[in-house]
C-alpha positions in Angstrom: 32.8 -30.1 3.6 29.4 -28.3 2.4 28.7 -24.9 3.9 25.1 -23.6 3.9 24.0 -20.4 4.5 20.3 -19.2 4.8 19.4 -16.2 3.3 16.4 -14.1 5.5 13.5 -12.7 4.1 14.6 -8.7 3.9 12.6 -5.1 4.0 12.0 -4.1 0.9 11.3 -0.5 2.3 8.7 1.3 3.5 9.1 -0.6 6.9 6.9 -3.3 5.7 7.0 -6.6 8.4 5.9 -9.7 6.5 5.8 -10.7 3.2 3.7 -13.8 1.6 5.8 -16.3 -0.5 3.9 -16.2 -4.2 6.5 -17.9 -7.3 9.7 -19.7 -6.2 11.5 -19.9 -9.0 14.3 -22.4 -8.2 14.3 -25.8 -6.6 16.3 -28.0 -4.1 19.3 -28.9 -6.4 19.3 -26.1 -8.5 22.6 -23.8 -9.1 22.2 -20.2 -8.6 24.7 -16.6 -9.0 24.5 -13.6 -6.9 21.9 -11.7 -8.2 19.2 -14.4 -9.7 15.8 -14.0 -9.4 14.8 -17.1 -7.0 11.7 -15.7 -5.5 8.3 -13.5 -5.8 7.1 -12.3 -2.8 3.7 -10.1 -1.9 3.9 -7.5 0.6 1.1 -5.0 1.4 2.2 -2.9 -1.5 3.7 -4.6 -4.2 4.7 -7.5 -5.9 8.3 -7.5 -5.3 11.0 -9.9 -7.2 14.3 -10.9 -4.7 17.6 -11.9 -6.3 19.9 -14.4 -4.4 22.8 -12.9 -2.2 24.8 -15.9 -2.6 26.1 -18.1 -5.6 26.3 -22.3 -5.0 23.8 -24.8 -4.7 20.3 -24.8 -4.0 19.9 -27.0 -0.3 16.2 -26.6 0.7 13.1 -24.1 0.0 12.4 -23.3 4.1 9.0 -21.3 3.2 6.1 -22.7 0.7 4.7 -20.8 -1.7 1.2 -19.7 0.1 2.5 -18.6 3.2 3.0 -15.6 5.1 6.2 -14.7 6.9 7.7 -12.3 8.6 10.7 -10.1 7.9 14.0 -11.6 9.4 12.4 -15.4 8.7 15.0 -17.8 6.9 13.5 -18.8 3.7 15.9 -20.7 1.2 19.3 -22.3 2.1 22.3 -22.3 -0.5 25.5 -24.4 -0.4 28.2 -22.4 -1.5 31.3 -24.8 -1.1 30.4 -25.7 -4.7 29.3 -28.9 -3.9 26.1 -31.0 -4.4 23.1 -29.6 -3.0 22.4 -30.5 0.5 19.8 -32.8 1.5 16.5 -31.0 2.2 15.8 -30.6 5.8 12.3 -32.1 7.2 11.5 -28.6 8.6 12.6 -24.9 8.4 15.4 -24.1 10.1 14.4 -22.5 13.4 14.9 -18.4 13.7 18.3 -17.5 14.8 17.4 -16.0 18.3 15.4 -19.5 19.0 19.1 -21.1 20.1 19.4 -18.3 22.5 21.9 -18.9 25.3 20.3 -20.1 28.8 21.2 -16.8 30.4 19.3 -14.8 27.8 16.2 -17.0 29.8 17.1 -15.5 33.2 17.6 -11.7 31.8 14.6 -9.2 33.6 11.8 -8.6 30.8 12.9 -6.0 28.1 10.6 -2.6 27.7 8.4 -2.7 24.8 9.9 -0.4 21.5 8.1 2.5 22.7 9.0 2.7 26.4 12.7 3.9 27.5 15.2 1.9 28.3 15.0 -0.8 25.7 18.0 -2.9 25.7 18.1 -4.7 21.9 20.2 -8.0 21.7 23.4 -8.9 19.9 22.4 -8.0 16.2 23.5 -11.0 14.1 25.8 -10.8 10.9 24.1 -9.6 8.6 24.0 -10.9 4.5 25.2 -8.5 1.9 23.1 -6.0 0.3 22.1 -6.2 -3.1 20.3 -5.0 -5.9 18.9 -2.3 -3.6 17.4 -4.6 -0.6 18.5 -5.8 2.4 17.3 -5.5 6.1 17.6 -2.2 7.5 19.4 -1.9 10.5 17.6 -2.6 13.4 14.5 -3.4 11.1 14.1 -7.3 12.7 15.8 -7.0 15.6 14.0 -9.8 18.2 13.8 -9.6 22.4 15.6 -12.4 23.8 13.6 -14.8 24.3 12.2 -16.4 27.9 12.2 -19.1 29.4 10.0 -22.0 28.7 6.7 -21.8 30.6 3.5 -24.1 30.7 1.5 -23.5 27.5 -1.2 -21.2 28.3 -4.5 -21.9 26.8 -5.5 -21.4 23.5 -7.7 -18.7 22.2 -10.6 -19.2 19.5 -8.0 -18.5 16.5 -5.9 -21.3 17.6 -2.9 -18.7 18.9 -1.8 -18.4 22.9 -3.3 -15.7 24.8 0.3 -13.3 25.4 1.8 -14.0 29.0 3.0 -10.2 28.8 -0.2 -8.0 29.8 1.6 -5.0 28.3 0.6 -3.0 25.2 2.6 -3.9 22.4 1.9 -1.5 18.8 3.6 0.5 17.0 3.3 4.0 16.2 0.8 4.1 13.4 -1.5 1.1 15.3 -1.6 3.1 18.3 -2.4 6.6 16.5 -4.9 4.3 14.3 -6.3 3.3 17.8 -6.8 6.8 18.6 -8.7 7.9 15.8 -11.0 5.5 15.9 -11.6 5.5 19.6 -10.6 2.0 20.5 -8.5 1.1 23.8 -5.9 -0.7 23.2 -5.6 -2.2 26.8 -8.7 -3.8 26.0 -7.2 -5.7 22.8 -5.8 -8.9 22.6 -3.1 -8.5 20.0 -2.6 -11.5 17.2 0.4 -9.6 15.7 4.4 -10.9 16.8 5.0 -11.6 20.4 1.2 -10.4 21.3 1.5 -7.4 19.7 -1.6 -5.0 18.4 -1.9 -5.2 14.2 -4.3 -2.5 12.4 -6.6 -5.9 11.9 -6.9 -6.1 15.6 -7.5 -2.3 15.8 -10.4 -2.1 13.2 -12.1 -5.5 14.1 -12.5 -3.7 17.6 -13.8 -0.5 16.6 -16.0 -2.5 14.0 -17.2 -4.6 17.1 -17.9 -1.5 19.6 -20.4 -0.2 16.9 -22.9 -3.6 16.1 -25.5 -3.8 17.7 -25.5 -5.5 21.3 -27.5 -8.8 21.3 -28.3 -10.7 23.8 -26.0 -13.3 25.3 -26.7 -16.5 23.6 -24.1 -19.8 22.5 -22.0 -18.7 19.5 -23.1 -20.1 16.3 -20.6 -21.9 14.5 -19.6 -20.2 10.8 -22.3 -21.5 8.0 -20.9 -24.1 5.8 -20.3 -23.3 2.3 -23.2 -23.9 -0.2 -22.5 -25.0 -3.7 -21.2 -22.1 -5.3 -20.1 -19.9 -2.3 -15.9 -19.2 -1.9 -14.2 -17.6 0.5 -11.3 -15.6 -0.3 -8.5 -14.8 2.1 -8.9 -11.0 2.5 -4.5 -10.6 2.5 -1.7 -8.4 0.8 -3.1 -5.8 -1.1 -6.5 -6.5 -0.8 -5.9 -6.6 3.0 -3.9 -3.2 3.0 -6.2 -1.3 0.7 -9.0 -2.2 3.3 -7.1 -0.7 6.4 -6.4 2.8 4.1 -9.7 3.2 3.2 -10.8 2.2 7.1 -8.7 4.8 8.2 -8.9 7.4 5.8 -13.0 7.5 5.9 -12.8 7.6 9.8 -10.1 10.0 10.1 -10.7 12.6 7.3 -14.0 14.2 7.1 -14.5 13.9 3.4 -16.4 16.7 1.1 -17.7 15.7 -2.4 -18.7 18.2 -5.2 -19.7 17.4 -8.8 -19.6 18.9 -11.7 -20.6 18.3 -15.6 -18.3 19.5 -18.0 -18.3 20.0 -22.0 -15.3 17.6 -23.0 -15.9 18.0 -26.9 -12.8 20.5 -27.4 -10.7 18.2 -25.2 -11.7 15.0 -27.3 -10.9 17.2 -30.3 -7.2 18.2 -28.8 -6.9 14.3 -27.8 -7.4 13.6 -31.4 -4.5 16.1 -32.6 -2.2 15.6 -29.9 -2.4 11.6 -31.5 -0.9 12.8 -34.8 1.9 15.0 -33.3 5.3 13.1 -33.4 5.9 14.1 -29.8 3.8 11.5 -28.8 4.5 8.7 -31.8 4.3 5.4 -29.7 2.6 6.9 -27.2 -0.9 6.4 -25.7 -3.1 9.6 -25.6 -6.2 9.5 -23.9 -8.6 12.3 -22.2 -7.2 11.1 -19.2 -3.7 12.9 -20.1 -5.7 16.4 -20.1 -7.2 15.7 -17.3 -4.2 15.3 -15.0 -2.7 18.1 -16.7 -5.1 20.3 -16.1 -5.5 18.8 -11.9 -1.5 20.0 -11.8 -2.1 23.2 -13.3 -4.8 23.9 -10.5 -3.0 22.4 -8.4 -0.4 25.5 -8.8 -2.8 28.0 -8.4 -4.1 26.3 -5.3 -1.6 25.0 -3.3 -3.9 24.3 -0.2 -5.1 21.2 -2.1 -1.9 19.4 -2.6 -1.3 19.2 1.5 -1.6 16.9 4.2 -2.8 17.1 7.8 -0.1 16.2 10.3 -0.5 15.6 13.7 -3.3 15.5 16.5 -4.4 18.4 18.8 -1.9 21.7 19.3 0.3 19.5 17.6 -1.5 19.2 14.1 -0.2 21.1 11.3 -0.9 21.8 7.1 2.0 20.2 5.3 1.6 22.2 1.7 3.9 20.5 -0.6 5.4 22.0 -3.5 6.5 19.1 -5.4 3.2 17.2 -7.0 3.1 13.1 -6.7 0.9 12.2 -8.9 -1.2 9.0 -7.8 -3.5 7.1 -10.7 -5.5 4.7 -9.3 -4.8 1.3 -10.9 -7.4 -1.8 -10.8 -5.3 -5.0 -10.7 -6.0 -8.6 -10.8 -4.3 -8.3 -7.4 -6.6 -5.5 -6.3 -6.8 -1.5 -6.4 -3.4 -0.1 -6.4 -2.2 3.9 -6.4 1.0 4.2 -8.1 2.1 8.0 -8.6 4.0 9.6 -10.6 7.1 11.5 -8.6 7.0 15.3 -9.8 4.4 14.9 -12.7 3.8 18.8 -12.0 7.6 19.1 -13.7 7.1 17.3 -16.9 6.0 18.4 -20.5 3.1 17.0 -21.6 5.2 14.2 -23.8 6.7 13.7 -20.9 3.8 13.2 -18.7 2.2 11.1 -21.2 5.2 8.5 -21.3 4.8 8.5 -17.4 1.1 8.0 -17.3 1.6 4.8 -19.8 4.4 3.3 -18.2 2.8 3.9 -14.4 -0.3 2.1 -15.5 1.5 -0.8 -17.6 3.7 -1.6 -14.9 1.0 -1.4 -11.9 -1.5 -3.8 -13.9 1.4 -6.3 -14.6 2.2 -6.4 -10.7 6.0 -5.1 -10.9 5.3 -1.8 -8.8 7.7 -1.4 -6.3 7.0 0.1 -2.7 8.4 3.5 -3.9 6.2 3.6 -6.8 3.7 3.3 -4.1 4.5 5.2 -1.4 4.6 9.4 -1.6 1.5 10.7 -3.7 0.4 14.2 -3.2 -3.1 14.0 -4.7 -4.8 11.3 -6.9 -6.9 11.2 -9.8 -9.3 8.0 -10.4 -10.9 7.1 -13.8 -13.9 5.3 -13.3 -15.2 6.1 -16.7 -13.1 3.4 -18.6 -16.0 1.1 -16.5 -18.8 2.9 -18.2 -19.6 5.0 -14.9 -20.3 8.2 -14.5 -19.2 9.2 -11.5 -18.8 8.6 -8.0 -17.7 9.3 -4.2 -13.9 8.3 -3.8 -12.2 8.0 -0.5 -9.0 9.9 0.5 -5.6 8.6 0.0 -4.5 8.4 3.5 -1.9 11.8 3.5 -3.8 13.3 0.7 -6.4 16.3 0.9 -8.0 15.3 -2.8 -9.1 12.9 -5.0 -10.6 13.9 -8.5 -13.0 11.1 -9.9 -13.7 11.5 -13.6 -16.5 9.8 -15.4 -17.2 8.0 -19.0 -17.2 10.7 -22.4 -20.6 10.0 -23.7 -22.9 12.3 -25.7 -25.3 14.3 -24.2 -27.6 17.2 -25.2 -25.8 20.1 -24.2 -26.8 24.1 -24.7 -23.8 25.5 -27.0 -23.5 28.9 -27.7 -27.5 29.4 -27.0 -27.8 26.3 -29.4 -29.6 22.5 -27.9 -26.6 20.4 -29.6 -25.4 17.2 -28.7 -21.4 17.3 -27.3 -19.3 15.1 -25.6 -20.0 15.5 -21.7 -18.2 13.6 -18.3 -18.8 14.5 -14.9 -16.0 15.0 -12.8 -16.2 14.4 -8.8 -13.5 16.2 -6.5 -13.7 14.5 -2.7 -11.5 16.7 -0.2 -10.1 16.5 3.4 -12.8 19.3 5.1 -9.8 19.8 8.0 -7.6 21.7 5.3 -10.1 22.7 2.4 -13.0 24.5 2.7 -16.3 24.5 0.0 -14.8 27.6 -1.6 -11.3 26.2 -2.1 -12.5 22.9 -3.6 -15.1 24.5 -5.3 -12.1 26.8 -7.2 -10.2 23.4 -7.8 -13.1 21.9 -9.5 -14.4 24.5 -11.8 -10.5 25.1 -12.7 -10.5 21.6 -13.9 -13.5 22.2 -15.5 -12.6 25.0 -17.2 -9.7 23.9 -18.7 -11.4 21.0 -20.1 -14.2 22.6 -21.6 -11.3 24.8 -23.3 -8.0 23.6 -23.4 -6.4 27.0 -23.9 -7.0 27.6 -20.6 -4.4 24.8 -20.0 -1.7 27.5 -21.9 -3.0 30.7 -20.6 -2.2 29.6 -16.9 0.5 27.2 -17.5 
């Protein structure tokens, strides 16, 4: 007798809630171990590769590639009684609390997560926990659900208008919500259950700010003309928009410029290539120029912080530890991997890390924690040919330095009109926690070092 067991879509960390199916890669009928790849999936952060809990029979794939589920959701079924692979079922299996026991039905309505008193159901058995992934406890635990009633009508995007009238967000919606100035009673949520997403949040604050027009019949959407596409704005794409959203309307940003001589750090590039410290090793400007961030980072501390907190509540978190961030463009979007106490490395060191961050980010393998945790971020827009530019905040950090394309300019040296390698480098700052004088330090630190790379030693 064949015995099939579903495997659930897991966290991956960082309390992420739904996940879109990319590469399955095994089939109905296939045989898999404990441990094998079967699956690529697509959070807000990361592509992310699950291995199979289980070792049998492949019975049925219960999510297609394309789609977006959330965590908890069954998505493949195994047979692991050795036998032949079960036939394929003609839909996904339902979620487990959808067999609920009539009395669950009759039970009084359950508090939302954030009010007291919630009462959680049974939690079910839970799969094993492998290869460092797994549900967290309590991470998809479901209400019980109701009993049937009439469907209520539809709204314009096709989902139900929620029966309960209460809020439903989480923490980070609802402090999202307060920021921008948008109430959430006034919200229909499209999230789980009714509840309020950050897309809800920001496509009400973008609507309280267009301009009123008068009431007239809603035009339908233009068709496409020959040519046009429309591309699902999702995953990272999706997630990058709601950071910078927030970021821009939460921390008022501050951004200073300045021109710097590079030649001497194009020179030390040049050298540091021949050393056998860095045989097999990528050296570009750009390993100078994080070096010299984290050495003024250390003598400012202010700028590798974070505001915390709203009100008599808020406070400076100054962190002594430096996170790295590098901001990455992917085929999959812009991605900020960091690298976890770069201000601790040797310069080899920091080299190998800068190399392996980028490889990895551009070939979609970072994980969630190579994501998650940056201190301050550094952006190279000069491998596009630009010279500078305004970046936004990552959300937590208090900077951002941009730094422009090497290209010759003429330059006065030592009372001479020469022509010598120049970039312009572009420091954007949280104006909460840094003031003009403290980002103006930051900057012509930088600088300094650059245009003299003995700077780098004397301070370090």
């Amino acid at each position: 007798m064949s015995e099939v067991k579903q495997f659930n879509l897991p966290d991956v960390g960082e309390g992420l809630t739904e996940a879109e199916i990319v590469t399955w890669h095994v089939a109905p009928g296939d045989r898999v171990e404990v441990n094998q790849t079967i699956v690529e999936i697509e959070t807000a952060k990361a592509i992310v590769e699950l291995p199979c809990p289980f070792e049998g029979v492949v019975a049925d794939l219960l999510v297609a590639e394309g789609e977006t589920v959330d965590v908890g959701t069954p998505i493949i079924s195994v047979d692991v009684s050795g036998g032949e692979a079960a036939p394929p079922a003609s839909a996904p299996a339902s979620p487990p609390d959808a067999q609920a026991a009539p009395e669950a039905s009759k039970e009084a309505p359950v508090p939302a997560p954030d009010e007291p008193g919630m009462v959680q159901p049974e939690e079910p058995k839970r799969q094993p926990v492998l290869v460092g992934y797994g549900v967290k406890p309590g991470a998809t635990k479901r209400r019980p659900r109701r009993s049937p009633a009439p469907a209520p009508a539809s709204r314009p995007n096709g989902r139900p208008h929620p029966v309960d009238k209460r809020v439903l967000a989480k923490p980070p919606v609802r402090k999202m919500a307060k920021d921008l100035g948008v109430d959430l009673a006034t919200i229909t949520g499209t999230g789980p259950a009714g509840s309020i997403t950050r897309d809800d949040v920001q496509a009400a604050a973008a609507a309280a700010v267009r301009p009123r027009v008068a009431a007239a019949p809603q035009a339908p959407a233009p068709a496409l003309r020959g040519g046009e596409e429309r591309i699902p704005v999702r995953g990272v794409r999706r997630s990058t928009a709601a950071a910078m959203v927030g970021s821009a309307f939460t921390a008022p940003h501050v951004t200073e410029w300045l021109q710097v001589d590079m030649t001497a750090t194009m020179d030390a590039v040049r050298r540091l290539r021949e050393l056998p410290e860095f045989a097999g090793v990528k050296v570009s400007p750009l390993l100078l120029v994080a070096k010299a961030l984290l050495i003024a980072v250390r003598r400012h501390p202010m700028a590798n912080s974070s505001w915390v907190g709203e009100g008599d509540s808020a406070e400076i978190v100054v962190k002594p530890y430096v996170n790295l961030g590098i901001a990455a463009a992917t085929p999959r979007g812009l991605l900020v991997p960091n690298i976890k106490d770069a201000h601790a490395k040797s310069l080899p060191e920091l080299a190998r890390a800068l190399n392996e961050l980028v490889d990895t980010a551009r070939a979609g393998k970072a994980s969630p924690a190579d994501l998650t945790g940056g201190t301050i971020t550094i952006t190279n827009v000069g491998v596009f040919g630009v010279d500078a530019g305004t970046p936004i905040l990552t959300p937590g950090e208090a900077a951002i330095l941009a730094v422009g394309q090497v290209r010759d300019m003429p330059w006065v040296h030592r009372g001479e009109l020469a022509v010598r390698k120049v970039a312009t480098l572009a420091l954007s700052f949280d104006h909460r926690i840094i003031d003009g004088e403290l980002g103006s330090k930051v900057l012509r630190d930088v600088g300094d070092m650059l245009e003299d790379p003995l700077h780098m030693i004397a301070w370090s």
